[in-house]
N, C-alpha and C positions, 0 to 999 in steps of 0.2 A: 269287291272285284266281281263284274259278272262272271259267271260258270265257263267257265274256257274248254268246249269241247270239241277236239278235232279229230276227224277220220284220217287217218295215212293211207295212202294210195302204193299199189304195189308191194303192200308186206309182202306176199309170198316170194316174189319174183327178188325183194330185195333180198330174204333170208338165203333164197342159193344162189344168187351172186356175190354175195361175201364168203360163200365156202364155209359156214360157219361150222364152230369143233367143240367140244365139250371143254372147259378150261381156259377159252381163246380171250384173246383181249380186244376192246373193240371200241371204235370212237364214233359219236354221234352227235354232229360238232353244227345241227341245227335239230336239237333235241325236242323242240315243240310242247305237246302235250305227253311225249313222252309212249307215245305208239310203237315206231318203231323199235326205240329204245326197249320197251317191256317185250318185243318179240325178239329181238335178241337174246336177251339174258334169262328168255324162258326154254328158248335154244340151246344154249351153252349151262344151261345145269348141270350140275349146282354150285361150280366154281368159276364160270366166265364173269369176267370183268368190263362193264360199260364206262367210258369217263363221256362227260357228254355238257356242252352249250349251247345257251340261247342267247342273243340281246333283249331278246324280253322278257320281264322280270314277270312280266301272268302265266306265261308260258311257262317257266323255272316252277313254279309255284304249283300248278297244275301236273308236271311233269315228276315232281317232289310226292306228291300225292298219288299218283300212279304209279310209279314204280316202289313204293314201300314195302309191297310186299318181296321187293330183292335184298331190303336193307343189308350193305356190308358188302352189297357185289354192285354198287358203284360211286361212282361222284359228279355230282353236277356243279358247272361253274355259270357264271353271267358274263357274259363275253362272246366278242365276234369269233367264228370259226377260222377265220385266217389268221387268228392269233394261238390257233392249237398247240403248234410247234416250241411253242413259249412257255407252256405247262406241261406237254405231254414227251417223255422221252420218245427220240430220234431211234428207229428201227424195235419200237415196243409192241406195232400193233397189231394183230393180222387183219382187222379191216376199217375200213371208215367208210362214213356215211355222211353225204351230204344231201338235202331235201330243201331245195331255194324255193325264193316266191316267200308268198305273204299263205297265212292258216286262216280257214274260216272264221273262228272267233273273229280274228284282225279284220276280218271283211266286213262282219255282221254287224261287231259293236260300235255303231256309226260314230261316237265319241272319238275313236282311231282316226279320222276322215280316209279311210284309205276306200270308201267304196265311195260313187255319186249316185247311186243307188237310193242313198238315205243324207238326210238335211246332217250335218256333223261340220266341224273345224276343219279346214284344209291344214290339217297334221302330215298323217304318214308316216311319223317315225315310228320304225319299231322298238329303238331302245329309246324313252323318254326321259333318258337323262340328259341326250344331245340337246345341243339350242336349235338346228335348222330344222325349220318346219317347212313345207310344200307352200304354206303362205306367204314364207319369203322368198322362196325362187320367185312366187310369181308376178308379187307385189314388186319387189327389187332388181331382177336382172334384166338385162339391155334384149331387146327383140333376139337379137341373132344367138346372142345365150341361150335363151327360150327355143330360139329355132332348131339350134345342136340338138339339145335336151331330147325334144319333139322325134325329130328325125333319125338320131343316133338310136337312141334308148328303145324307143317307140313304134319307131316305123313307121310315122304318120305322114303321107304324100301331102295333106297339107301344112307342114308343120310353119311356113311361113307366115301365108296367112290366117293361120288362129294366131302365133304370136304377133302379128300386127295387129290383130282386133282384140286384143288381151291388154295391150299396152296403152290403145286406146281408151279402153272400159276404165282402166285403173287410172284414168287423169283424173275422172270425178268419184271412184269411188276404192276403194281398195276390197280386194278380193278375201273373204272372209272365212266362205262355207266352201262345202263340196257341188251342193246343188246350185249356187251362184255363178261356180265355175262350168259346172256341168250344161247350165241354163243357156249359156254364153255358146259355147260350142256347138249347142245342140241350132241354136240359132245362127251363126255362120256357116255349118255346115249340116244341114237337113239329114234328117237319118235317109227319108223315102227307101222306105222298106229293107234297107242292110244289116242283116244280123246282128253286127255288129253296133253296137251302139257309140255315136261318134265320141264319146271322148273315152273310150274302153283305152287308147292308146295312149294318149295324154294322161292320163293319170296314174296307168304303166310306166310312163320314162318320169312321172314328177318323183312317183315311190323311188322309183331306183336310182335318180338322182340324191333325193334324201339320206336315201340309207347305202349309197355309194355301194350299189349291191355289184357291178362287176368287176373294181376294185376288191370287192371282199373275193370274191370268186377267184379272180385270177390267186391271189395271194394265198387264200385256202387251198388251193387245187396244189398249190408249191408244198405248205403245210401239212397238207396231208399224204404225199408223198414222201416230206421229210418222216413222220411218224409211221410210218407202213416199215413192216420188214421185207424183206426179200421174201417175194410169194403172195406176199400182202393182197387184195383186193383193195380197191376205190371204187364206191359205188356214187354215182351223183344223177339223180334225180331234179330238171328242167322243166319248165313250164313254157318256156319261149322262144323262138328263134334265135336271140343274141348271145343268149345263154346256152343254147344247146351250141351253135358254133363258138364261142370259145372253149368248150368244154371239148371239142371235137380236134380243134386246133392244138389245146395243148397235150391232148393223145396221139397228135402226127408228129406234133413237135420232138416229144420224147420217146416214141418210138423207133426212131431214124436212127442208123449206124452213123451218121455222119454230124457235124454241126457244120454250119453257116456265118461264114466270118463276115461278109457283111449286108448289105441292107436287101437286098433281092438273093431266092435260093434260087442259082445257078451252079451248075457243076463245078465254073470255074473259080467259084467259092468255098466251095465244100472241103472240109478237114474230115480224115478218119474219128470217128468216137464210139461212143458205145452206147445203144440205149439204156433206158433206166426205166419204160413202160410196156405193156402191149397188150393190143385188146384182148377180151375175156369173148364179146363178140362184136362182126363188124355193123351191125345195123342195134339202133335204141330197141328198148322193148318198153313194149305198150302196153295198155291195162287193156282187158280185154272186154268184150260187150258186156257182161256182168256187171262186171266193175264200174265201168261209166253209166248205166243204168242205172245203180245205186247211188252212185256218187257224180253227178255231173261234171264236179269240180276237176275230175280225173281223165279229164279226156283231153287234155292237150299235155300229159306229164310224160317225159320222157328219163327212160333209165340209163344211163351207160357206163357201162362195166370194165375196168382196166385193172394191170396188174403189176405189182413192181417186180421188176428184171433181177 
């Protein structure tokens, strides 16, 4: 296994938005290399309790190794975060931690294909026990699937015509690498000089289709909810626009005194209820110029902080 080493962005900013207490209990249910994790439970000495997951079994491994020196003040599982609720008791927790997106290791070791940066397998999953790989969306689904995919996930204005020119390439060859796809893209649609590099967004919605990252999201967000006690903190750490608004949406959602019986909120829908969240603050918090100086990685991360009612 290569050396799986990752920087966490915003430790500090996350340790006082969890409130953290000496003794407290605490979930980190995208456990990674096990950063945030180790700042927690170096917080809550010398009796706080981390339980904490990853779908990746390097990550696990690496995470296992860095927090040793807490042995007995946690437990790690291998498993999606939206399945917490399913392990961890209902009102046990005072905080949780969610940290989405893919870790450098996942970027760098081009054998992942998650970067097109470097010649690798058009992979992408994080947990490699799954079958769906980014080769078979690409290879296998119908133009307009590709085009959702592209547009929904990605945000990519041309998500049409790359998957028209994607479907064409793949009658005489099928799509293998990263750089093969990257190659293609980079060719129907010219960078001429945009920061961005044009397939930065397609390979955005192909990862988060793979590993069904806003399905895990919403259902974690529920999950970790279930797990929080009254008081609790939910801390959730974003990299993207699609992500930071669901995350946003479902803190209006359960903020509201009221529910909404049916498909549009209008008032003449509305039932009395009660909420169940409320924010800790109203605007994300960001890494600050330090931060992203050191860490490049960290300047599109956003924090946001909510509390159970």
């Amino acid at each position: 296994m290569p050396e799986y080493v990752h920087k966490p962005v915003l430790v500090s900013e996350v340790l006082a938005a969890l409130a953290l207490q000496p003794g407290g209990r605490y979930a980190d249910g995208t456990v990674g290399g096990g950063g945030h994790a180790g700042a927690i439970l170096k917080a809550t000495a010398p009796t706080g309790w981390l339980s904490g997951c990853d779908r990746d079994g390097d990550a696990l491994e690496a995470a296992s190794v860095r927090l040793a020196e807490f042995a007995g003040r946690f437990e790690l599982r291998r498993g999606n975060y939206s399945e917490l609720a399913e392990w961890i008791a209902a009102n046990s927790c005072d905080g949780v931690l969610l940290d989405l997106g893919v870790s450098s290791p996942q970027l760098d070791h081009a054998e992942r294909g998650f970067s097109f940066q470097q010649e690798g397998p058009l992979d992408m999953r994080v947990d490699r026990r799954q079958t769906l790989t980014a080769a078979e969306l690409i290879n296998d689904l119908d133009p307009e699937k590709l085009t959702q995919i592209f547009r929904d996930l990605g945000e990519e204005p041309e998500a049409r015509r790359l998957a028209r020119a994607i479907e064409c390439e793949r009658r005489f060859r099928r799509f293998e690498t990263t750089r093969q796809l990257a190659e293609l893209i980079e060719k129907i649609s010219p960078r001429r000089g945009r920061r961005l590099h044009p397939a930065t967004r397609i390979f955005q919605a192909l990862r988060m289709a793979v590993n069904d990252e806003l399905g895990s999201l919403r259902r974690g967000l529920e999950a970790g909810l279930a797990i929080l006690r009254p008081g609790g903190r939910l801390a959730v750490i974003t990299f993207h626009s699609v992500e930071d608004r669901m995350v946003k949406e479902f803190v209006r959602e359960r903020s509201r005194d009221y529910v909404v019986t049916g498909d549009v909120d209008v008032p003449e829908l509305r039932q009395p209820g009660s909420p169940s969240l409320k924010r800790v603050s109203r605007k994300a918090i960001q890494p600050g110029p330090d931060e992203v100086a050191a860490n490049p990685r960290s300047r599109s991360a956003q924090l946001r902080v909510m509390e159970k009612v």
